[in-house]
C-alpha positions as CSV (number, residue, x, y, z in Angstrom):
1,X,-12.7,-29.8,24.2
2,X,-12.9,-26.0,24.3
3,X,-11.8,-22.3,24.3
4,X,-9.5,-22.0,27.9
5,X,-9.1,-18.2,26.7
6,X,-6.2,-16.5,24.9
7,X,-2.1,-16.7,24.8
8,X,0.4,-15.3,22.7
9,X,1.2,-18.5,20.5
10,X,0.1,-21.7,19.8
11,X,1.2,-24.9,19.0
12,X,-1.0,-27.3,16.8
13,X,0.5,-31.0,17.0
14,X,-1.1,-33.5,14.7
15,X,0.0,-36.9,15.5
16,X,-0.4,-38.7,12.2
17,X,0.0,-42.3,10.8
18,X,2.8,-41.2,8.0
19,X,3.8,-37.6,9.5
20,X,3.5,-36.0,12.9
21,X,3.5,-32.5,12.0
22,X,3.3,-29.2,14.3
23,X,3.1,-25.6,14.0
24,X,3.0,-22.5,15.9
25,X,0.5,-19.8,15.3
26,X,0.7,-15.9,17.0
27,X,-2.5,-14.5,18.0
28,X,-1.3,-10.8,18.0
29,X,-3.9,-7.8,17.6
30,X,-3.6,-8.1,13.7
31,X,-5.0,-11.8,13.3
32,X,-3.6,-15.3,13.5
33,X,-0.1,-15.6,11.8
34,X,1.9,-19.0,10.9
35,X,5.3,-18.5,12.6
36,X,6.5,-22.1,12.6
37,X,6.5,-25.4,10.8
38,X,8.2,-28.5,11.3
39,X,7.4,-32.2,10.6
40,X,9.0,-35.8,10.8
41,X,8.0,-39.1,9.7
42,X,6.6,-42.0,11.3
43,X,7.7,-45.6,11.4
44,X,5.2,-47.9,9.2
45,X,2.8,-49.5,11.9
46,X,3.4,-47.2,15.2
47,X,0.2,-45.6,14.4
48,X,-2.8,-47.8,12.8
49,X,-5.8,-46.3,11.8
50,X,-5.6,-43.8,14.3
51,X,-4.6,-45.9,17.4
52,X,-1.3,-45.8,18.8
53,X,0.4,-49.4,18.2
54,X,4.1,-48.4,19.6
55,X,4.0,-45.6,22.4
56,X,7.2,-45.5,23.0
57,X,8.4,-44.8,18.9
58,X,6.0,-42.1,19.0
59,X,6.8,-40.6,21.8
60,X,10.3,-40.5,21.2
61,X,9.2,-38.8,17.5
62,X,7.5,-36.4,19.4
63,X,10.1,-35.2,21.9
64,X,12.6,-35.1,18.8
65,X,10.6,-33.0,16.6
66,X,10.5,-30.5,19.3
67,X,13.7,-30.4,19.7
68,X,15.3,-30.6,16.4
69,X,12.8,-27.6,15.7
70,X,13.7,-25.3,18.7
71,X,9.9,-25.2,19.8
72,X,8.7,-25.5,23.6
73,X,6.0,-27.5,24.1
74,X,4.0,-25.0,25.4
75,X,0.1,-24.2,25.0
76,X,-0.5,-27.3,22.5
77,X,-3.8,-28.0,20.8
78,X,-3.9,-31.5,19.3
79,X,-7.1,-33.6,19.0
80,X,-8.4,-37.2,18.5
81,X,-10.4,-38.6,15.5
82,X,-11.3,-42.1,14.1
83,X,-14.6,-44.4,14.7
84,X,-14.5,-43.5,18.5
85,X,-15.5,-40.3,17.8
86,X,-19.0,-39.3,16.8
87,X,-20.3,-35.8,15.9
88,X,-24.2,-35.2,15.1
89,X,-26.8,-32.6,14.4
90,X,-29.7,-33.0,16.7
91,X,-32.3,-31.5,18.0
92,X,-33.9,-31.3,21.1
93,X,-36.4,-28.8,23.2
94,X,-35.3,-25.2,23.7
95,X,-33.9,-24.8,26.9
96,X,-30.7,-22.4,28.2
97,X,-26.9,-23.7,27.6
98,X,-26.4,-24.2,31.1
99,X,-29.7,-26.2,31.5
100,X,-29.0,-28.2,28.4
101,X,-25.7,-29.1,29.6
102,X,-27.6,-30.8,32.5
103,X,-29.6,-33.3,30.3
104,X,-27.0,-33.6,27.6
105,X,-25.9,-36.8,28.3
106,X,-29.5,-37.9,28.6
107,X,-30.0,-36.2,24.7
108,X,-26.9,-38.0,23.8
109,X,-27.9,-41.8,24.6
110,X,-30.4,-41.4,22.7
111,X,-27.7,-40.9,19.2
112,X,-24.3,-42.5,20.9
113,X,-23.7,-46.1,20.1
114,X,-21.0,-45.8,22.9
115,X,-21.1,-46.7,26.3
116,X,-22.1,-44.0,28.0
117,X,-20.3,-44.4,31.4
118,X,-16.9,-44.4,29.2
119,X,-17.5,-41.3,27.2
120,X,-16.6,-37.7,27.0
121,X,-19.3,-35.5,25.5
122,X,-19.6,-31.7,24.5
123,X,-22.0,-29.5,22.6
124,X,-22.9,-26.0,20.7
125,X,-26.3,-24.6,20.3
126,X,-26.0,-23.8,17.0
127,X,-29.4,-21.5,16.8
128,X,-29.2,-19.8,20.4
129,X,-31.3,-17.0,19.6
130,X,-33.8,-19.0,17.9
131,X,-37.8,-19.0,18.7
132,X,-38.7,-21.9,18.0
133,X,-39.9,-24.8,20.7
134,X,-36.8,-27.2,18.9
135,X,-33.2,-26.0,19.0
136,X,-30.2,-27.6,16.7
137,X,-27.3,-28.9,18.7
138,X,-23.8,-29.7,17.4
139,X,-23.0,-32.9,19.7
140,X,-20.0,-34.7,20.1
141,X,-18.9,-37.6,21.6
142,X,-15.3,-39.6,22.0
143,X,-14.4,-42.7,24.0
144,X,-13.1,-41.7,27.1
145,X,-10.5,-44.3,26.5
146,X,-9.4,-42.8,23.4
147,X,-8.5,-39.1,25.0
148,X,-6.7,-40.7,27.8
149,X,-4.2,-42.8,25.4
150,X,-3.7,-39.5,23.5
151,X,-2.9,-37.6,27.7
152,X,-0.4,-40.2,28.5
153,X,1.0,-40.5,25.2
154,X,2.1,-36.8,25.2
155,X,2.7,-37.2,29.5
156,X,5.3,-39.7,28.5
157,X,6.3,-36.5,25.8
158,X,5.9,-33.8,29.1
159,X,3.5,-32.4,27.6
160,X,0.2,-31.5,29.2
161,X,-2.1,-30.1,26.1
162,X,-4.2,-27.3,26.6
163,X,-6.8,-28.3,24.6
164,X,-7.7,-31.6,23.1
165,X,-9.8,-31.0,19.9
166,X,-11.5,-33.0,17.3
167,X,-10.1,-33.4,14.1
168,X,-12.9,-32.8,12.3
169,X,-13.8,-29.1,14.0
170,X,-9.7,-28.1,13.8
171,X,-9.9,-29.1,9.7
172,X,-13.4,-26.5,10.0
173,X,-11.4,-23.6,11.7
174,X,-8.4,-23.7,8.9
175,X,-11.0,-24.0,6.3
176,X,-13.7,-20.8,7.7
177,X,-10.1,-18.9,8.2
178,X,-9.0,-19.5,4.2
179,X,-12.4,-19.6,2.3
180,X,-15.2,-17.9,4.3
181,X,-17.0,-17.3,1.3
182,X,-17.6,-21.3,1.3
183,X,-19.5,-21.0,4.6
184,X,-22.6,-20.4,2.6
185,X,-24.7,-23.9,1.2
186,X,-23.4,-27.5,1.4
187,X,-19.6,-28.3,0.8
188,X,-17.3,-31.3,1.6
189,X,-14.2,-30.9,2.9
190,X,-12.0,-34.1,2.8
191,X,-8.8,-34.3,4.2
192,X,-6.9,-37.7,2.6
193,X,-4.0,-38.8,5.1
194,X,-1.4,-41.7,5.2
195,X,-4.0,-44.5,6.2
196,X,-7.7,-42.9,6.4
197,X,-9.5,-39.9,4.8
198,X,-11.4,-37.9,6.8
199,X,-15.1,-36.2,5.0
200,X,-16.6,-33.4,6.7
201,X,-19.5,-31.9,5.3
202,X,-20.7,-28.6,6.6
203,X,-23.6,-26.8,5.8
204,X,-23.8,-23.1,5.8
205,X,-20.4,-23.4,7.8
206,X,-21.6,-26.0,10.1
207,X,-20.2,-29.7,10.4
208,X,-23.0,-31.8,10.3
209,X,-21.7,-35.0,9.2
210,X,-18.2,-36.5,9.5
211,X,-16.8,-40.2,8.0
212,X,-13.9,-42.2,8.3
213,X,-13.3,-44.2,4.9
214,X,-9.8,-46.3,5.5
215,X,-8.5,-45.6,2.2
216,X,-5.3,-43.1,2.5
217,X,-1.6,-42.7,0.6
218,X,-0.6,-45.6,1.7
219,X,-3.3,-48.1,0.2
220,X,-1.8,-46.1,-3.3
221,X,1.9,-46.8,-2.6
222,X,0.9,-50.8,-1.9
223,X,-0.6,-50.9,-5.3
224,X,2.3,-49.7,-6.7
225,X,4.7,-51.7,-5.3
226,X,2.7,-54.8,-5.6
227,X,1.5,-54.0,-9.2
228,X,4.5,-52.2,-10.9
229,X,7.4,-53.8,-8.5
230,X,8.2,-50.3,-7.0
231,X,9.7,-49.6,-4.1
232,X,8.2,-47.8,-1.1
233,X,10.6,-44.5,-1.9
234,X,10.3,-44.9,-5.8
235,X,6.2,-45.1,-5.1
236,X,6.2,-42.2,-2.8
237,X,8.1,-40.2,-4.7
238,X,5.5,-41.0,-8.1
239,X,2.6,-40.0,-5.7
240,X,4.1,-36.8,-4.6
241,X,4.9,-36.0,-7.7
242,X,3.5,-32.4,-9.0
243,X,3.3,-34.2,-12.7
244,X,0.9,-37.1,-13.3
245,X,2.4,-40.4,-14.8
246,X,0.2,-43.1,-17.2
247,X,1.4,-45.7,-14.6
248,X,0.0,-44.1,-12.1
249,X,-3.5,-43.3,-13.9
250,X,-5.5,-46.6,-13.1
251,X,-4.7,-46.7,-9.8
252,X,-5.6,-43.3,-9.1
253,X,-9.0,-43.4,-11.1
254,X,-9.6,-46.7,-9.0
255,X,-8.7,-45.1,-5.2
256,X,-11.1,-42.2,-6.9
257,X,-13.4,-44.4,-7.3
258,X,-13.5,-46.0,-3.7
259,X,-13.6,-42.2,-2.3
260,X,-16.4,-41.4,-4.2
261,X,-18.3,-44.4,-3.3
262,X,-17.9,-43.3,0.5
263,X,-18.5,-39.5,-0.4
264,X,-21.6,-39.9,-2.0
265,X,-22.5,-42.3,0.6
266,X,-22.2,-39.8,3.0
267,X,-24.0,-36.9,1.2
268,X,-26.8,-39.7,0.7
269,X,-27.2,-40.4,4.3
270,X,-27.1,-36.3,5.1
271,X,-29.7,-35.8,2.5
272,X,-31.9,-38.4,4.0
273,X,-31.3,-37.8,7.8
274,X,-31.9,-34.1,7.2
275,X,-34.5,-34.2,4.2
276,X,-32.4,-31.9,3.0
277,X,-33.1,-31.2,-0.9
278,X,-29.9,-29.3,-1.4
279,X,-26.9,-31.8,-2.5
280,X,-22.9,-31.3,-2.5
281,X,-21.8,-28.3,-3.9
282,X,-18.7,-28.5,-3.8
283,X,-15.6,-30.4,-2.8
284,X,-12.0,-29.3,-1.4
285,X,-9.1,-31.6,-0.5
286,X,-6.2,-31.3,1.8
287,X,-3.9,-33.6,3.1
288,X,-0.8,-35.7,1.9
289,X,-3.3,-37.6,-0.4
290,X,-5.0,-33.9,-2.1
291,X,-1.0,-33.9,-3.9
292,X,-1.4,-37.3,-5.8
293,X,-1.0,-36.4,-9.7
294,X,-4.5,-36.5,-10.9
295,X,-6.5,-37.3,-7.9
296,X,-9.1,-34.3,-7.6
297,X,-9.6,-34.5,-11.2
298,X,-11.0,-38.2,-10.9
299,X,-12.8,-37.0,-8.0
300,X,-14.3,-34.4,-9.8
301,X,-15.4,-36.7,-13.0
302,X,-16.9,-39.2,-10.7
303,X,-19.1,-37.2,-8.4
304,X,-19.5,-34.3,-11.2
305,X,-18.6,-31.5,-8.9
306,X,-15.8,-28.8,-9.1
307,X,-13.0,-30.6,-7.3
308,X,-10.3,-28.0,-5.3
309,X,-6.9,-28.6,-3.3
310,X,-7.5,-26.6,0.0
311,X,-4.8,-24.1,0.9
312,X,-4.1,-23.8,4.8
313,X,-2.8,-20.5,4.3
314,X,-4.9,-18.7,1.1
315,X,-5.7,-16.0,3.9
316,X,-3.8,-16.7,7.0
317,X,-0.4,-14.7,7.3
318,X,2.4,-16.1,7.4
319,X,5.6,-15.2,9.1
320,X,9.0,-13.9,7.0
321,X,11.2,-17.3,6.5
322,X,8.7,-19.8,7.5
323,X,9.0,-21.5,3.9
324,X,12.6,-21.2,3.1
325,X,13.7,-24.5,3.8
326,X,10.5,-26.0,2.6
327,X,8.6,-26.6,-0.8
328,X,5.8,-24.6,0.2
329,X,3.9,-26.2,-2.5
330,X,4.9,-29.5,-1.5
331,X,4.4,-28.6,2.5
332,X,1.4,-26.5,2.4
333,X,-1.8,-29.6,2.0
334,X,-0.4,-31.3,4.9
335,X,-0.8,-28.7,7.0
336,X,-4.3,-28.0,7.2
337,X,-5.3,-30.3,10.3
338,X,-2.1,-28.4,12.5
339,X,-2.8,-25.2,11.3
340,X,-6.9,-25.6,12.4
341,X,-5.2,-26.6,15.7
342,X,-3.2,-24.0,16.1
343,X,-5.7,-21.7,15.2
344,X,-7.1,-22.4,19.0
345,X,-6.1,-19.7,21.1
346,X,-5.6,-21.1,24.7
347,X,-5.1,-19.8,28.0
């Protein structure tokens, strides 16, 4: 979970519940630029809520989508997310990176509700030249169980990653690369997938809190089928849809609704945890979910905060023809997790 040093390219793989989508990024001497994107779907139920149900599907999605795009599976970032991965501000007594990394699992039982035999853990100092007797540390913790399933998934691919990441930090990296001026004050960042939506919230460019609410595209395309008789492709294509639709209004203001609840929630918790008197500022959505017809406006009428779809590449160069068989309009929210991963520059 970490910098291994620099290569020419990179290849961010994010192994999603709808879409597994990847992309390659060249870290040349003029800054990071998107040379490749390629995607392909996901059989319903192979991935649940994060866990892989069917190896084998996946895999085999994998190894196609490499092919059928021409990449080699070389230097690949992808990462691991969910409930089995917790990330936390604390604080604990000023010490040197190397000697903190020798208590840091003691720090951490203190936070982890995990097992601590059966987890991988990692840190930042966040205030290393600080004074103080107190320092703030950026810990994180994941299963142990959950980053081996995610090693032998992409073994059986032949793929050894270079670095596995967290989904929360790669969705931080796209975002400091395309809006730096939002590293200033508190802003959410919430990234709304096939099955779960992901809320960061980072403070003066820091995550400091991330939730898992299970609410994603797919929980909208079930309504619509079982409400309005719709089928799964008649659904999807309403959602994707760049024009909203009064069918579609209630359920959107209702989803809204439930994303709110767990958004506030969270900014609740942060506020007390922290004693922070400085609330949400701001909100930006990516994702597959940030393109349903009318969503951010809901969002932004509920919690009463300027609501905007993030854009992966607002600053990040992108190669010549990387967008002609694609509707980069279309392409471009999904693409925020792979493009934080393949902002990674690996050894």
């Amino acid at each position: 979970m970490g910098l291994l040093g620099r290569s020419r390219s990179t290849v961010g793989l994010d192994i999603g519940s709808g879409l597994i989508k990847l992309v390659v990024i060249s870290h040349g001497g003029g800054g990071p630029v998107l040379t490749k994107v390629a995607f392909t779907q996901v059989v319903d139920d192979a991935i649940v809520e994060g866990e892989v149900m069917d190896p084998g599907i996946v895999a085999d999605a994998i190894r196609g989508l490499f092919a059928s795009s021409g990449i080699k599976p070389r230097h690949v970032v992808t990462a691991v997310g969910g409930r089995d991965v917790i990330i936390k501000k604390i604080s604990m007594d000023r010490m040197k990176e190397s000697e903190a990394r020798e208590v840091i699992r003691w720090e951490a039982e203190q936070h982890v509700p995990f097992d601590m035999d059966n987890v991988e853990l990692d840190f930042q100092v966040l205030d290393p030249t600080g004074e103080g007797l107190q320092m703030s540390v950026l810990l994180v913790a994941a299963k142990r169980e959950l980053v081996e399933n995610k090693l032998a998934l992409l073994a059986d691919v032949g793929i050894e990653p270079s670095v596995i990441d967290v989904d929360a930090f790669a969705l931080h990296n796209a975002f400091e690369v395309n809006y730096p001026d939002a590293m200033a004050g508190v802003v959410g960042l919430v990234n709304v997938g096939h099955e779960m939506t992901n809320v960061n919230i980072l403070e003066d460019g820091v995550p400091i809190l991330t939730r898992d609410l299970p609410l994603g595209t797919r929980r909208f395309r079930e309504d619509l089928m079982r409400e309005k008789g719709m089928s799964a492709n008649d659904a999807d294509a309403l959602l994707q849809g760049s024009n909203g639709n009064e069918a579609l209004a209630p359920f959107v203001n209702d989803r809204a609704e439930d994303l709110a609840v767990g958004i506030d929630r969270a900014a609740a918790f942060l506020q007390t945890a922290t004693r922070s008197t400085t609330g949400l500022a701001r909100l930006y959505t990516s994702g597959g979910g940030a393109r349903v017809p009318g969503l951010n406006a809901a969002l932004a009428d509920r919690l009463r905060l300027p609501v905007q779809l993030a854009n992966p590449i607002e600053r990040l160069q992108v190669g010549e023809g990387v967008f002609d068989a694609m509707d980069i309009d279309e392409v471009a929210p999904l693409l925020m997790l792979p493009v934080g991963l393949g902002l990674r520059a690996t050894a």
